[in-house]
BALOBA-1460 file (C-alpha; in Angstrom, 3 decimals):
// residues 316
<rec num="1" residu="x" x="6.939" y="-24.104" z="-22.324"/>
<rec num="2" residu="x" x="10.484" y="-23.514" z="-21.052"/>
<rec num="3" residu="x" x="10.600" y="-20.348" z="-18.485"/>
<rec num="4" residu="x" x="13.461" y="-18.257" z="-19.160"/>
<rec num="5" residu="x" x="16.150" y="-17.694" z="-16.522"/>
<rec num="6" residu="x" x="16.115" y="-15.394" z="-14.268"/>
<rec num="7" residu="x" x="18.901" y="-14.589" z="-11.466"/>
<rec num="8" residu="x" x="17.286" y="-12.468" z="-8.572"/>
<rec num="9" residu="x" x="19.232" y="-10.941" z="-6.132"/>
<rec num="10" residu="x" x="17.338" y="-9.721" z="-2.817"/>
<rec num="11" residu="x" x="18.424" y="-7.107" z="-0.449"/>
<rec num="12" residu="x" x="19.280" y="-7.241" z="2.859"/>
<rec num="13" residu="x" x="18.484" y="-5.984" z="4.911"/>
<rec num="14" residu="x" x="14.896" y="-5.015" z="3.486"/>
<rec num="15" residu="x" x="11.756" y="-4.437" z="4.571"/>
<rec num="16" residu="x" x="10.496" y="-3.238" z="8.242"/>
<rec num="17" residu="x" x="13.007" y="-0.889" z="10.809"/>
<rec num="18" residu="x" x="12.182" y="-1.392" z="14.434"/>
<rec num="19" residu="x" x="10.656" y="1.345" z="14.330"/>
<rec num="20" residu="x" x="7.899" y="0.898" z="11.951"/>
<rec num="21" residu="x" x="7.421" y="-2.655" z="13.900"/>
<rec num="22" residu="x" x="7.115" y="-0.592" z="17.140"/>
<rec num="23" residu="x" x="4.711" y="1.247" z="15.703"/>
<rec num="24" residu="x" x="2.504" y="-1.130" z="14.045"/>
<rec num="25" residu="x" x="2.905" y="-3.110" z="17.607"/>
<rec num="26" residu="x" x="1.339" y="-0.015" z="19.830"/>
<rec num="27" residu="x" x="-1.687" y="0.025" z="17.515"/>
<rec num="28" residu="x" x="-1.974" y="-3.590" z="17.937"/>
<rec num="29" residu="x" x="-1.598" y="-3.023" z="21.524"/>
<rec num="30" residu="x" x="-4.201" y="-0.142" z="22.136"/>
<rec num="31" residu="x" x="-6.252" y="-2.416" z="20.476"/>
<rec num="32" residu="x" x="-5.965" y="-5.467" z="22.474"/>
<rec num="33" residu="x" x="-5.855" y="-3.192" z="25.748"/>
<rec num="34" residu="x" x="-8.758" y="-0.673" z="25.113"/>
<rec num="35" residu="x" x="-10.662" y="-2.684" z="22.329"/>
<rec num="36" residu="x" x="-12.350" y="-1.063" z="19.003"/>
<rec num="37" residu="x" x="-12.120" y="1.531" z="17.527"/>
<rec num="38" residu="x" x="-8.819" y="3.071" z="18.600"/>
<rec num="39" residu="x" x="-7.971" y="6.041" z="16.804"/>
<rec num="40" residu="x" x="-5.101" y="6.748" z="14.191"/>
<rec num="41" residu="x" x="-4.065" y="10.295" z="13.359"/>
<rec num="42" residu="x" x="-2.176" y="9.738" z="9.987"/>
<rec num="43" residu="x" x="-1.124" y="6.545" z="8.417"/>
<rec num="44" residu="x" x="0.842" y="4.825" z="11.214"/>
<rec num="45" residu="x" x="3.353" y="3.828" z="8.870"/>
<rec num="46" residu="x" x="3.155" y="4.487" z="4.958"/>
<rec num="47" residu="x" x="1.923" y="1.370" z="3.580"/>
<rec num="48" residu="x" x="-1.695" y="0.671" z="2.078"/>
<rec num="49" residu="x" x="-1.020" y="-2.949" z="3.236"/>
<rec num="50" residu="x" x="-0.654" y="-2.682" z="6.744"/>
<rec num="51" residu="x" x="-2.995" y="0.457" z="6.903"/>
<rec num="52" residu="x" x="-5.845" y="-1.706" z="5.474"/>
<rec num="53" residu="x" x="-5.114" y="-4.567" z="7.624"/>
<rec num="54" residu="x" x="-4.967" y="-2.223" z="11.045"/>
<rec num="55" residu="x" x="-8.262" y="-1.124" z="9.823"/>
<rec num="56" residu="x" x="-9.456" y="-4.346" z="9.533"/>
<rec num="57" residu="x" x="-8.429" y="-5.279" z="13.143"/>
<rec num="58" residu="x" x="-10.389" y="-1.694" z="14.458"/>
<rec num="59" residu="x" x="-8.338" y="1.516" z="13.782"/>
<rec num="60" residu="x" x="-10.105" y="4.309" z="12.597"/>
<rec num="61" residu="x" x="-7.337" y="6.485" z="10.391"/>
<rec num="62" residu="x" x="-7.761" y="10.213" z="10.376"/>
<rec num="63" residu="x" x="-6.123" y="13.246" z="9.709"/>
<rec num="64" residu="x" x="-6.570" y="15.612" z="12.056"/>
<rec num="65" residu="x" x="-7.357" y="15.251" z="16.263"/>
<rec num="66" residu="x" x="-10.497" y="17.383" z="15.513"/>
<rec num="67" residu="x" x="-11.801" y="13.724" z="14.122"/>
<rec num="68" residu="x" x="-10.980" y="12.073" z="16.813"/>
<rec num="69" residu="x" x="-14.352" y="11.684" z="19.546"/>
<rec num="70" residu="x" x="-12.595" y="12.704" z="22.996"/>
<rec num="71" residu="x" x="-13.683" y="9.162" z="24.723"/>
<rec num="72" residu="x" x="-11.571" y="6.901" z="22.795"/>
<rec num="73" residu="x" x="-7.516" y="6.239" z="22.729"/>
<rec num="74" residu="x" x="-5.659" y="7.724" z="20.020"/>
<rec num="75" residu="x" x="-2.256" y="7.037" z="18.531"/>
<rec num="76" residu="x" x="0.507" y="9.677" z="16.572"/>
<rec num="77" residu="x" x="2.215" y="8.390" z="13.712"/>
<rec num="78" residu="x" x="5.256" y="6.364" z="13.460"/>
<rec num="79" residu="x" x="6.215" y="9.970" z="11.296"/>
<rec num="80" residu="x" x="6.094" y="12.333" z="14.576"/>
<rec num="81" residu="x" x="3.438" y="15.663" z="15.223"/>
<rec num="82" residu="x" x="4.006" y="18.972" z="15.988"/>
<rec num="83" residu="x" x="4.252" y="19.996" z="19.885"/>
<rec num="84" residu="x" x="0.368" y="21.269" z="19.312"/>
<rec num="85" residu="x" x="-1.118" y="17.855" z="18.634"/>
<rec num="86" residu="x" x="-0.261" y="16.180" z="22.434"/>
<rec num="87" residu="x" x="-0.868" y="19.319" z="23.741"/>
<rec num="88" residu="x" x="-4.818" y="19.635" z="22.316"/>
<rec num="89" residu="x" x="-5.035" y="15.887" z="23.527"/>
<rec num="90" residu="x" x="-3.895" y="16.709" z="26.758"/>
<rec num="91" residu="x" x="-6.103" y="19.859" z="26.997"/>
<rec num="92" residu="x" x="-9.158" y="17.487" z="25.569"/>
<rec num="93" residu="x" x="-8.286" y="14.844" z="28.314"/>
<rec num="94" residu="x" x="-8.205" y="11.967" z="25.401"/>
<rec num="95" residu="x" x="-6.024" y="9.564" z="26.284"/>
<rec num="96" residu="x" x="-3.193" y="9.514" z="23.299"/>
<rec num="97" residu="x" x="0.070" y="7.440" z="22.669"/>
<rec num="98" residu="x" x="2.561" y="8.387" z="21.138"/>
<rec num="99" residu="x" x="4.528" y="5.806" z="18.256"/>
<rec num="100" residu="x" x="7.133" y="8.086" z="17.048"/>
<rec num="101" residu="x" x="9.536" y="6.336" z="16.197"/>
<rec num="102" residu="x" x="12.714" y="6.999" z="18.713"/>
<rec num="103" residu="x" x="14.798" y="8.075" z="16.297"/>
<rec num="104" residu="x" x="12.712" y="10.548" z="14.293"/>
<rec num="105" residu="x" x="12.271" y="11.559" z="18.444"/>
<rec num="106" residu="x" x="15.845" y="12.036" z="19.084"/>
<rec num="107" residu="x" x="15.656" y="14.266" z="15.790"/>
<rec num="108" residu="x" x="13.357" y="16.566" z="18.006"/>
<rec num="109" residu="x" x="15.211" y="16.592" z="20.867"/>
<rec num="110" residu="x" x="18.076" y="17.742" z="18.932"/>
<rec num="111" residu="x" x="16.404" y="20.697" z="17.485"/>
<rec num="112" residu="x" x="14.715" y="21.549" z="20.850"/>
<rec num="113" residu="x" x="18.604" y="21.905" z="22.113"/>
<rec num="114" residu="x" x="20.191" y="23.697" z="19.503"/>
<rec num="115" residu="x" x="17.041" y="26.496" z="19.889"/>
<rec num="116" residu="x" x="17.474" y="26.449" z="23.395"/>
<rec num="117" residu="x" x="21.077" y="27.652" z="22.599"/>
<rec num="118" residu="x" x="20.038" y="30.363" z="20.529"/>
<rec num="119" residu="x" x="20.721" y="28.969" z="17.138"/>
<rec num="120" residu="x" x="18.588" y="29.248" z="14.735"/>
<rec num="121" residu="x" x="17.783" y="25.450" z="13.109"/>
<rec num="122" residu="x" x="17.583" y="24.754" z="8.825"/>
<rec num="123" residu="x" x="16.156" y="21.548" z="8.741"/>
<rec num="124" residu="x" x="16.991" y="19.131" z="5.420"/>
<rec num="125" residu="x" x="13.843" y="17.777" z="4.683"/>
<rec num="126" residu="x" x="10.813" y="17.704" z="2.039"/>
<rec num="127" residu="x" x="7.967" y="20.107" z="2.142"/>
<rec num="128" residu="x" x="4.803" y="18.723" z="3.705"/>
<rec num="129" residu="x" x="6.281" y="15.166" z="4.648"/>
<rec num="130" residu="x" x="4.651" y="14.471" z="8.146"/>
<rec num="131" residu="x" x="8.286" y="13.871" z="9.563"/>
<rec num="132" residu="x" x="9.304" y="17.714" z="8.139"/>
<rec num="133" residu="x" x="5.890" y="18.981" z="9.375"/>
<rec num="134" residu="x" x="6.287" y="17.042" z="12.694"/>
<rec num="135" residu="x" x="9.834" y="18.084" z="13.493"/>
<rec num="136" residu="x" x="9.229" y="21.971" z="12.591"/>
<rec num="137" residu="x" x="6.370" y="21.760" z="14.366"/>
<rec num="138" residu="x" x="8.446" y="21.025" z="17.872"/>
<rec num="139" residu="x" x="9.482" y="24.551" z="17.708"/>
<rec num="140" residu="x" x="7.649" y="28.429" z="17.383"/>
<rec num="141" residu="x" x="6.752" y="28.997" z="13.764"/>
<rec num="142" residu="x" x="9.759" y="30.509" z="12.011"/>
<rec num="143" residu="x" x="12.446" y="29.036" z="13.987"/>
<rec num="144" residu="x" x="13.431" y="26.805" z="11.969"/>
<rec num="145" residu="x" x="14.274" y="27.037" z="7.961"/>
<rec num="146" residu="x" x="13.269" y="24.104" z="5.517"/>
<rec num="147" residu="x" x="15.970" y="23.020" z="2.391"/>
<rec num="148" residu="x" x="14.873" y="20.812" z="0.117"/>
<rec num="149" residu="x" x="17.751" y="20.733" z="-2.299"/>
<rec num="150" residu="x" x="21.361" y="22.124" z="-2.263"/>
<rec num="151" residu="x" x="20.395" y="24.628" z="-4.395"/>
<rec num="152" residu="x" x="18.001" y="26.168" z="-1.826"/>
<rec num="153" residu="x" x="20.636" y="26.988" z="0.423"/>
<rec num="154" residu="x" x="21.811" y="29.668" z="-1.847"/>
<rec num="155" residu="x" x="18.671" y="31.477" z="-1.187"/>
<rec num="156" residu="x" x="18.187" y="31.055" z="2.928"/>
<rec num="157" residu="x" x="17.819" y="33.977" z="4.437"/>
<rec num="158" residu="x" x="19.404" y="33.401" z="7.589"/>
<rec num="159" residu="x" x="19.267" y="35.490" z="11.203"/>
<rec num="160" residu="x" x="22.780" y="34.865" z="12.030"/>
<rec num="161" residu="x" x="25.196" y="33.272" z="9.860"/>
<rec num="162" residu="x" x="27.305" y="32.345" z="12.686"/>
<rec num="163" residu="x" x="24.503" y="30.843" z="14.830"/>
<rec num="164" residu="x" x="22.812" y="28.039" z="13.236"/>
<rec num="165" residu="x" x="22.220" y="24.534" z="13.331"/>
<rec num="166" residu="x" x="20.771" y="21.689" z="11.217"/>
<rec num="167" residu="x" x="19.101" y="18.443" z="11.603"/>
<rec num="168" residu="x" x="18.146" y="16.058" z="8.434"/>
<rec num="169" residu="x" x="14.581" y="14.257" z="8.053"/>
<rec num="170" residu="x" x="15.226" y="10.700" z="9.239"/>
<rec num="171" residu="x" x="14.311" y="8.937" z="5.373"/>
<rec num="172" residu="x" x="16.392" y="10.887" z="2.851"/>
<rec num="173" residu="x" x="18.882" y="9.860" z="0.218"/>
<rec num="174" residu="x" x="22.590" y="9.539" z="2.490"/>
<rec num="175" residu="x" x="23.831" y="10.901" z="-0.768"/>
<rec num="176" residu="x" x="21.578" y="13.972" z="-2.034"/>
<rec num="177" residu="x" x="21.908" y="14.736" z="1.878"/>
<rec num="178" residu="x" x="25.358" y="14.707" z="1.621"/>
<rec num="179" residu="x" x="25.554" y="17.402" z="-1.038"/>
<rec num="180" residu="x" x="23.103" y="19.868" z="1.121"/>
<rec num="181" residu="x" x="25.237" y="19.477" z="4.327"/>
<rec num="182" residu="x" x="28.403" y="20.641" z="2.038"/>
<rec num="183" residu="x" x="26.373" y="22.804" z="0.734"/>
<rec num="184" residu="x" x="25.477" y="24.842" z="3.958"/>
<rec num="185" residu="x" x="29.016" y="24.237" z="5.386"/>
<rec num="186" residu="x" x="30.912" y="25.893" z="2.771"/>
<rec num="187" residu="x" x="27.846" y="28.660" z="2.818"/>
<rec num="188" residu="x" x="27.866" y="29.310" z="6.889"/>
<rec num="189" residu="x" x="31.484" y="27.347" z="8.376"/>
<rec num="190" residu="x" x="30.345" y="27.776" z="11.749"/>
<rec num="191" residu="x" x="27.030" y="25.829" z="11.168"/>
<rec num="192" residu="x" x="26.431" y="22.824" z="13.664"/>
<rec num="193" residu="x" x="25.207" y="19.349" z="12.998"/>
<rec num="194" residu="x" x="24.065" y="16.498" z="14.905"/>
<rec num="195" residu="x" x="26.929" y="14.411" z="16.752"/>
<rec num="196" residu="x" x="25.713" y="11.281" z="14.809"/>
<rec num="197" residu="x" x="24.046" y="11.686" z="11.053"/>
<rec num="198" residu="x" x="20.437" y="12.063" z="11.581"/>
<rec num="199" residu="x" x="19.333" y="9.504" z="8.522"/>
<rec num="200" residu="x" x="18.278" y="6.609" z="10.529"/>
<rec num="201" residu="x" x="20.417" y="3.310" z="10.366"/>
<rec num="202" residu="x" x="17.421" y="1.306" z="8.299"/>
<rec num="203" residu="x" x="17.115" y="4.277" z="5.708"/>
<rec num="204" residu="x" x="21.044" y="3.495" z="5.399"/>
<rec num="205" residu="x" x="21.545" y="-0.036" z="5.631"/>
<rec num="206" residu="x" x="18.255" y="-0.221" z="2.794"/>
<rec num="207" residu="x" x="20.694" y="2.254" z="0.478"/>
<rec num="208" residu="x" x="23.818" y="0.471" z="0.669"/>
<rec num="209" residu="x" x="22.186" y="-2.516" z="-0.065"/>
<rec num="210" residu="x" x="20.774" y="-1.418" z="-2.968"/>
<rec num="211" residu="x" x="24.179" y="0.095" z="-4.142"/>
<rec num="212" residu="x" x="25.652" y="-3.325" z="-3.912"/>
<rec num="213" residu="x" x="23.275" y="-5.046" z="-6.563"/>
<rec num="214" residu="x" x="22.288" y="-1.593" z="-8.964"/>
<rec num="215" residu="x" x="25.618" y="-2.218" z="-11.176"/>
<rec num="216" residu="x" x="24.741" y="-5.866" z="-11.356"/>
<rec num="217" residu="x" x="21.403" y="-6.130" z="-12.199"/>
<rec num="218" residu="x" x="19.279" y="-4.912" z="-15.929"/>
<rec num="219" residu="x" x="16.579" y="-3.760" z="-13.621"/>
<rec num="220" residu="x" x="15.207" y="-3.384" z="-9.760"/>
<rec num="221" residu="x" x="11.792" y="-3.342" z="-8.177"/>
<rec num="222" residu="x" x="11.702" y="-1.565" z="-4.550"/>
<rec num="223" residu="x" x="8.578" y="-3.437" z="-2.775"/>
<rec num="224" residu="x" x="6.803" y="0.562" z="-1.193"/>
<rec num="225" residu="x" x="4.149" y="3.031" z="-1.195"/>
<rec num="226" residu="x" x="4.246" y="6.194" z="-3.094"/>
<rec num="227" residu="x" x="3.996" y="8.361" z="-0.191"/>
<rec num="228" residu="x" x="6.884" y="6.486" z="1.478"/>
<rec num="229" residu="x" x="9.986" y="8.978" z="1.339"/>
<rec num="230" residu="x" x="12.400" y="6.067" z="1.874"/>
<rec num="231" residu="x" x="11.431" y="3.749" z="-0.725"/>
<rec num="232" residu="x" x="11.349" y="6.703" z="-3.187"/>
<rec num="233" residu="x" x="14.541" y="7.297" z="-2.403"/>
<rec num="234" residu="x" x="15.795" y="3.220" z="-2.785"/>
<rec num="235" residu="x" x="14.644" y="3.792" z="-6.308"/>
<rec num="236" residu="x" x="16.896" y="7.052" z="-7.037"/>
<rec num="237" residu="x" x="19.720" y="5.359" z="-5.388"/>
<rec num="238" residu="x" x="19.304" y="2.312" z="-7.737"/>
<rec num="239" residu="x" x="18.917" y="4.682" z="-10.915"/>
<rec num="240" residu="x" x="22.098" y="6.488" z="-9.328"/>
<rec num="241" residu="x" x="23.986" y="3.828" z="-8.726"/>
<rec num="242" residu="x" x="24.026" y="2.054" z="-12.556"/>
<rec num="243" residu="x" x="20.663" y="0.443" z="-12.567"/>
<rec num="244" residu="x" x="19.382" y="1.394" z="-15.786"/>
<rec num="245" residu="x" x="15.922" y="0.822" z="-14.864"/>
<rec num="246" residu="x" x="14.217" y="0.996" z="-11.368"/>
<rec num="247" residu="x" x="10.415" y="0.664" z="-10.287"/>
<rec num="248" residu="x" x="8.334" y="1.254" z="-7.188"/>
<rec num="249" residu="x" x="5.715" y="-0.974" z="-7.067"/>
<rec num="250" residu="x" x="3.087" y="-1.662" z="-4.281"/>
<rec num="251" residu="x" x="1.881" y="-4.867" z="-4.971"/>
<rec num="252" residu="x" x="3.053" y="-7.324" z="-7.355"/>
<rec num="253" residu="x" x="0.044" y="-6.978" z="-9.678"/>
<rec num="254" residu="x" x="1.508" y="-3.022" z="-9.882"/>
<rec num="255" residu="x" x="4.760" y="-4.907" z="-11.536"/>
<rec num="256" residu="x" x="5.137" y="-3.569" z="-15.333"/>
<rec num="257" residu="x" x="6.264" y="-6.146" z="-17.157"/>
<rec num="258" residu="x" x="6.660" y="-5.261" z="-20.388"/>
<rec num="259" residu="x" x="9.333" y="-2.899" z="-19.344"/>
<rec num="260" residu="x" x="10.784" y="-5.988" z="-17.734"/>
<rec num="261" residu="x" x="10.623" y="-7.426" z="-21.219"/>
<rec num="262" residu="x" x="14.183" y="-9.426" z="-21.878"/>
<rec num="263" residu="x" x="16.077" y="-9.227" z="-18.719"/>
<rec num="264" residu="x" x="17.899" y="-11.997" z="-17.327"/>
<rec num="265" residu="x" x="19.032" y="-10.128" z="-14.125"/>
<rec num="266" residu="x" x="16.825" y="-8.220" z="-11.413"/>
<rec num="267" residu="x" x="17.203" y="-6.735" z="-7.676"/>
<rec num="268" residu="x" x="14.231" y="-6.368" z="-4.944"/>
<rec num="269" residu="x" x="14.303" y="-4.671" z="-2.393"/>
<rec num="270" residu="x" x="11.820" y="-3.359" z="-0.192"/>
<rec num="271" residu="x" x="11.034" y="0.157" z="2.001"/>
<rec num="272" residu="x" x="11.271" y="0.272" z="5.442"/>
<rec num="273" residu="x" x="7.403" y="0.070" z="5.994"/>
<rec num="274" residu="x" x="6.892" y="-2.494" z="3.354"/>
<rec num="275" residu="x" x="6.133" y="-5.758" z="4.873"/>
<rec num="276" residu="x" x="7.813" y="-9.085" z="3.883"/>
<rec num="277" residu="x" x="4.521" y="-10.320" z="2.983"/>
<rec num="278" residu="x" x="4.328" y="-8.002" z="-0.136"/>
<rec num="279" residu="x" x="8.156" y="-9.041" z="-1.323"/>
<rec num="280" residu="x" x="7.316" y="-13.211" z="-0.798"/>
<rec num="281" residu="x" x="4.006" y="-12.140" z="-3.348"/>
<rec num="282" residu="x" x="6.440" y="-9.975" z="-5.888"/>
<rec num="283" residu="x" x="8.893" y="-13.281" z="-5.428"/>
<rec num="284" residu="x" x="5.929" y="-15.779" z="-6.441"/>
<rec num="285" residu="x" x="4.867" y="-13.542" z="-9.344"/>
<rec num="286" residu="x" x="8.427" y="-13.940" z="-10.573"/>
<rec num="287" residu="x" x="8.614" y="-17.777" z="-10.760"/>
<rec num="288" residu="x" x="5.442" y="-17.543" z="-12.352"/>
<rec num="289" residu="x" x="6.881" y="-16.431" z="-15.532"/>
<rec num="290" residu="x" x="10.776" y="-17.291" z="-14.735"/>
<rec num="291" residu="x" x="13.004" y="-19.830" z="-13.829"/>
<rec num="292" residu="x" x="14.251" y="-18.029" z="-10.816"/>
<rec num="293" residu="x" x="17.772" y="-18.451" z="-8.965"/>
<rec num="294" residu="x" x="17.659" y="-16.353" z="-5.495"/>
<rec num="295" residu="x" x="21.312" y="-14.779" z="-4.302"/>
<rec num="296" residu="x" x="20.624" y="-12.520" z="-1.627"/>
<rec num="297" residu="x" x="22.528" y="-9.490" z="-1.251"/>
<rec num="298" residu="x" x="23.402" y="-8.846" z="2.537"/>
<rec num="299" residu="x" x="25.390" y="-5.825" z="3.599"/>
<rec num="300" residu="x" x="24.015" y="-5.249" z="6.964"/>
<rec num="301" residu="x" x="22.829" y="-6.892" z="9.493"/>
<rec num="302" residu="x" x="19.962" y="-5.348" z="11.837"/>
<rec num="303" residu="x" x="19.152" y="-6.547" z="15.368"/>
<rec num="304" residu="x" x="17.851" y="-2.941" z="16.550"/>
<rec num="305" residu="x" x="14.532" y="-3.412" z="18.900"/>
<rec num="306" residu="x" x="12.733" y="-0.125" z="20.522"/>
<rec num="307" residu="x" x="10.069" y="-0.608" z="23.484"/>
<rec num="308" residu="x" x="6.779" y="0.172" z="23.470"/>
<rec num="309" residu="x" x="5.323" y="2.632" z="25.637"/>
<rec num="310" residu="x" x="4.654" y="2.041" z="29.551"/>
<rec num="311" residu="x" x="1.152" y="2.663" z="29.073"/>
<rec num="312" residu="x" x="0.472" y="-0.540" z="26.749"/>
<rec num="313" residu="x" x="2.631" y="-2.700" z="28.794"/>
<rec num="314" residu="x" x="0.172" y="-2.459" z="32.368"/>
<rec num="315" residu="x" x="-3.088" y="-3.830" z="32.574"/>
<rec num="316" residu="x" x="-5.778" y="-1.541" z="31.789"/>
């Protein structure tokens, strides 16, 4: 039986940021260097995938340092912790490593600055994300104000109007953001930002890419976890952008394809903690039922590399 066509266009870039890789690459690390188990607080990066397979290799993922037994390493999220998580370790004498990813980091510094000054900080950001939690967390509680949406700046109730500040969650929508930063500007003029927009260049680059194939395509898949703020948000970009239907699937067995039904024209792309692994299997699940012609889609290309820490780079 004759497969029907199918014309797939592929994002790039797609798929891991340096940091994510970075992070992924101190776990592999502290396991090489101090053996098994090595602890985890939080996913290390939000992907079932890679989570399983870290697991697999000896890293015990928890949720809290209470879980964590005092003799063993452990490692903080690629997402960032509040100032009271190294702190505890320090006070426990665990030995702890920190995989932040820089520029969720430089996020904190930035905050830690603009309170030094006196400003009061409204972070853009979604409620209970470990990167929100994390970056409020770098400061005393009520320092800093969360907004979700622009419509939640209407109802801030600020110290100051004329000393304030805001930083952005590194993984949001460059558009939605967008609107909440005009938002608070025409609300408070004097407000401050960061130098340099605080949505990460991967979060970006993933976003435009996906803009460049949405009006082309009858449908998209985005290759990401559920809990994964930036592949959530490839798939509202997609919808945004002219894509009349977009889908976030894990795996390729997660792949719906009756909704699929009739389309001679699709885009994949995949989060920035989705490994390339997981878009080669959506890829083969494709051709099993297509005739598939790849164009790839490339409006970026990413050569960014962060170090690990000191500590995993000297003998132990």
């Amino acid at each position: 039986m004759t497969k029907p066509p199918l014309t797939l266009y592929l994002a790039a870039p797609r798929g891991f940021c340096a940091g994510v890789d970075r992070a992924i690459k101190i776990v592999e690390m502290a396991l090489e260097k101090w053996g098994r188990p090595v602890y985890v607080r939080h996913e290390i990066v939000h992907n079932k995938y890679v989570v399983d397979d870290l697991r697999a290799k000896g890293a015990v993922f928890v949720e809290e340092l209470e879980d964590c037994p005092t003799d063993r390493p452990v490692i903080f999220s690629a997402h960032g912790v509040p100032k009271a998580v190294p702190a505890e370790a320090a006070r426990r004498e665990m030995i702890y490593v920190d995989a932040t990813c820089p520029l969720v980091s430089k996020v904190h510094v930035e905050a830690e600055r603009h309170h030094e000054a006196g400003l009061q900080i409204i972070m853009i950001g979604h409620d209970g994300h470990p990167e929100t939690i994390g970056t409020m967390g770098q400061l005393p509680p009520g320092a800093v104000l969360l907004v979700e949406t622009a419509e939640d700046v209407a109802g801030l109730n600020v110290r100051d109007e004329t000393a304030l500040a805001y930083v952005t969650q590194t993984t949001l929508s460059v558009d939605d953001t967008a609107d909440i930063v005009a938002a608070l500007k025409a609300r408070f003029p004097t407000i401050r930002g960061p130098h340099k927009e605080d949505i990460c260049y991967a979060t970006t680059n993933r976003q435009e890419a996906v803009k460049a194939m949405a009006s082309e395509v009858d449908a998209m898949l985005v290759v990401g976890a559920p809990n994964s703020s930036n592949s959530r948000r490839l798939v509202e970009v997609g919808a945004r952008a002219g894509c009349s239907y977009a889908q976030l699937v894990q795996r390729a067995g997660d792949i719906d394809w009756r909704a699929l039904e009739g389309m001679r024209s699709l885009g994949l792309t995949a989060g920035a903690s989705a490994p390339e692994i997981l878009v080669n299997e959506v890829i083969d699940a494709l051709k099993a039922r297509y005739d598939v012609t790849i164009r790839q889609v490339e409006t970026a290309v990413e050569n960014v590399e962060f170090k690990v820490p000191r500590v995993l780079r000297v003998p132990a």
